[in-house]
Each structure stands twice: as C-alpha cells, then as structure tokens.
Phi, psi and omega in degrees: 000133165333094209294344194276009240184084155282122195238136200230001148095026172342130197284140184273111177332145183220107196279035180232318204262353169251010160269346171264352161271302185316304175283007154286350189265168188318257163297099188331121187206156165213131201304119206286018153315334191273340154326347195240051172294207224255311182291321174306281215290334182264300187318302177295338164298335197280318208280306202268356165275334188292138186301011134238045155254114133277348155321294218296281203316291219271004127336283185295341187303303201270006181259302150325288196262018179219009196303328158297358184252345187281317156294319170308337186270329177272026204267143193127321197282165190234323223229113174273097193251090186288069207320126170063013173339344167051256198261348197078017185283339176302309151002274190271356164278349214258342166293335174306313165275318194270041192338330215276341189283157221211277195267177152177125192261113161292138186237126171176138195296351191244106163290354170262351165314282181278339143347274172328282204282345164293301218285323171267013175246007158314296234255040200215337167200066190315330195309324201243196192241118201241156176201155170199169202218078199292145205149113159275082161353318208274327178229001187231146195296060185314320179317315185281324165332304191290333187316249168013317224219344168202129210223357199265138177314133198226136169259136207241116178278139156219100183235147187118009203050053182255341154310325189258027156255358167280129143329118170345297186300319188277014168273334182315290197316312184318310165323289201292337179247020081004283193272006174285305198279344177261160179268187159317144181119309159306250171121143159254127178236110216217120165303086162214170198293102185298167166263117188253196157335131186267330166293346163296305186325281174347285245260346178291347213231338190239075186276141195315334226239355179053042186293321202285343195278324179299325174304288197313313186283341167336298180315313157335307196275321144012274176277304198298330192277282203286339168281329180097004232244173190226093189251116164324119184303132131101028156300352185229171184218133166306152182212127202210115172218173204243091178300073186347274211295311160318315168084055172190146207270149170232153173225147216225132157256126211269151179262148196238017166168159198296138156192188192208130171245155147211156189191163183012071170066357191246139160261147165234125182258160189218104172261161214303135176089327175256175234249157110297093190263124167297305183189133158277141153226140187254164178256114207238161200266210160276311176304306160338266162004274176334285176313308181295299211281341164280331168271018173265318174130013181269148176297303211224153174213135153219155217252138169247122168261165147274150177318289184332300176083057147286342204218140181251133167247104184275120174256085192274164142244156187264000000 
C-alpha cells in the first residue's frame, strides 16, 4: 500500500445479511452503496459521459469556467481534503485553479480507489503534497482522522452532488459535524444538483441508451453471481420518476411477476408490481441548500451556477 494512504480499515460492507434486512421490510429496499461492484462501478462512468446525465459535465463546466470567482471565495485556504474522491479527476480540474493550495488529501471509503487516484493525480502536479484517507466518511470521525495528514487552513471538498443521495435531516446532520470540527479560516465547498424541469430530471435517469436501467439492474446480477440465489430472468425492470411532493428523483426495480427467492434460511416472496427502492437523489432549490447549511452552523455561502442553474457549486465558511 502506498504510504502516503492512512488507512483506518473501514468496516467491509456485508452484503448477503443486509440485502435480507433490506428485502424484509415493507417496502422492499436495497442500499444503493451495492451499486458499486467492479460491473457497477464501470456502468456509472458510462452513465456520467451520457448527453442527458447532466450533473457530471456541468459540475465540471462551473470548476472551470468560474475559476477566478472560485479562487476569491477559497482565497486563504493551504489544504484541499476531498470527501469521496473516486478517480481524482475532479481533483486535478479543482488543482488546476486553485494553485495557491499547497497540499490535497483524497478522502474514500475503496482502497484501490484511491490507490488509483493517488497515483493518477500525483503524477500531474509532482509540485504539490498529496496526501489520502481511506475511511468511511459518511460514519467514522474522518476529521479527526485527517488531523495527522492536514494541518493548514483546509477546504473541505464534497463534490457529485452526493450531499443529495442522503436524507435531508441527515445530510443537515453531516454538516453539522463538519462545521463542529473546522476553524476559522476554513471553507466548504459542495456540490449539488439544483431543482429544474422535471423532464430534465427524468430523462438523466431514464436514459435513451438504457445505461442507467443496467446500473439498477445490476445489483440483480449482483445477488445471482455473489449470493448465489435463483432469479427469474427479467423478473424485475428499472423505474426512475421524479417524486413531486418530496423533491427527488427515486429508482426502483419494479418486479414483473409472483415468485419466492430463499438464502440463508430466509424466504422473501415477491409479488407482481412492487418496487425495490434503490437509490434517492433529492433536488434542492438555492434557498434550500442555503437554509441546511445555515442551520448546520455555516456564517456565509455564496452559491456559483451554470447559465442553466442546473447545478450549484456552494462555497460556506464556518
């Protein structure tokens, strides 16, 4: 393992007894972290090149093309710590602007993940000091983790919009033990997907090319290859709408006929018409945003848009 890679041994997700809590409950559910197997993990890249996923491009569109307004809002910070960092490409467009940082620490829960993203955003700007942190974020004290690996006014990264696949309160909540832990000085910088057309929405998630229906149904094959379990071929079909009253888009695998699966001592019955729910992404307006991170304890936000203002890039201090 690299050295440059504190690894703090993140508990290994355990996918057979929590795909069997999940499919016990009323509504029928599975956490969409299991989306992301070797086939998964290859599917969402396909998914953030297609002309109507649009979050990925105009993210980066506004990293870019906003980079002087981007630097007066981060200007001060020394240290870049990058929540979920994935390939690091995002990374080195955001190093790409921000020079004045002297360091920047990739943050994700998959060690080979950052393996990769160390090695490819190093070696792209030898000039600076890398640093990374294997670690689930989402639950475990990364901050305090991070002490050890950064120590310089640090801009705390969240970028993919991955703030809108938590629940409100618990993204609130998430905030809030953020901004418990950074000084003066700091800044949050957050990524998220705004509320637009709903047919815009849609059409990111029901894609012409049906990429996205192979992501969801993955997880199906998912439990066939790793569980071992015995699934009617094309019993279940993807499903992706736009939850009005809710403000989110949710996806589902809808089942297309009575059967029974058992593993491990467990039966699950499944009948014709009900859903698996997969995965929320909630859609948040500006004011929204704005209202959580101010009851999270941040002072000030100012928000960078693309001309559409599909997409928000939020810059708080605490």
């Amino acid at each position: 393992m690299n050295k440059r890679i504190k690894n703090t041994n993140p508990k290994v997700n355990d996918f057979r007894n929590e795909v069997i809590e999940g499919l016990k409950m009323e509504q029928k559910y599975i956490n969409p972290k299991f989306f992301y197997d070797d086939e998964g993990s290859k599917l969402f890249d396909l998914i953030t090149a297609l002309p109507e996923y649009y979050p990925t491009e105009t993210e980066i569109s506004i990293l870019r093309d906003r980079c002087s307004e981007l630097k007066g809002l981060t200007d001060g910070t020394e240290e870049g710590i990058e929540l979920g960092s994935g390939s690091g490409k995002k990374g080195a467009i955001l190093l790409n602007c921000l020079q004045d940082l002297k360091k920047y620490v990739l943050v994700d829960i998959s060690l080979s993940a950052l393996e990769s993203a160390l090695l490819f955003i190093s070696e792209r700007f030898p000039e600076k000091e890398f640093g990374a942190l294997c670690i689930d974020y989402m639950i475990d004290d990364f901050m305090g983790a991070i002490d050890g690996i950064a120590a310089g006014k640090r801009l705390l990264i969240f970028l993919g919009s991955t703030i809108g696949n938590i629940e409100p309160s618990s993204a609130r909540n998430f905030l809030m033990e953020c901004r418990k832990q950074m000084e003066s000085g700091d800044r949050l910088l957050i990524g998220v997907d705004l509320k637009k057309d709903v047919s815009v929405i849609e059409k990111a998630y029901n894609d012409s090319q049906g990429i996205t229906a192979r992501f969801n149904l993955n997880i199906i094959e998912r439990m066939r290859r790793e569980l071992g379990v015995e699934i009617p071929e094309k019993a279940f079909s993807h499903m992706a709408f736009y939850n009005r009253e809710i403000g989110r888009i949710e996806m589902h695998l809808k089942c297309n006929v009575d059967f029974s699966m058992e593993f491990q001592g467990e039966r699950i019955d499944f009948r014709k018409g009900e859903t698996i729910h997969t995965e929320n992404s909630y859609k948040y307006s500006i004011d929204e945003i704005e209202e959580i991170l101010h009851e999270a304890g941040f002072s000030r936000t100012s928000c960078l848009t693309d001309q559409r203002k599909y997409y928000g890039i939020f810059i708080s201090d605490p």
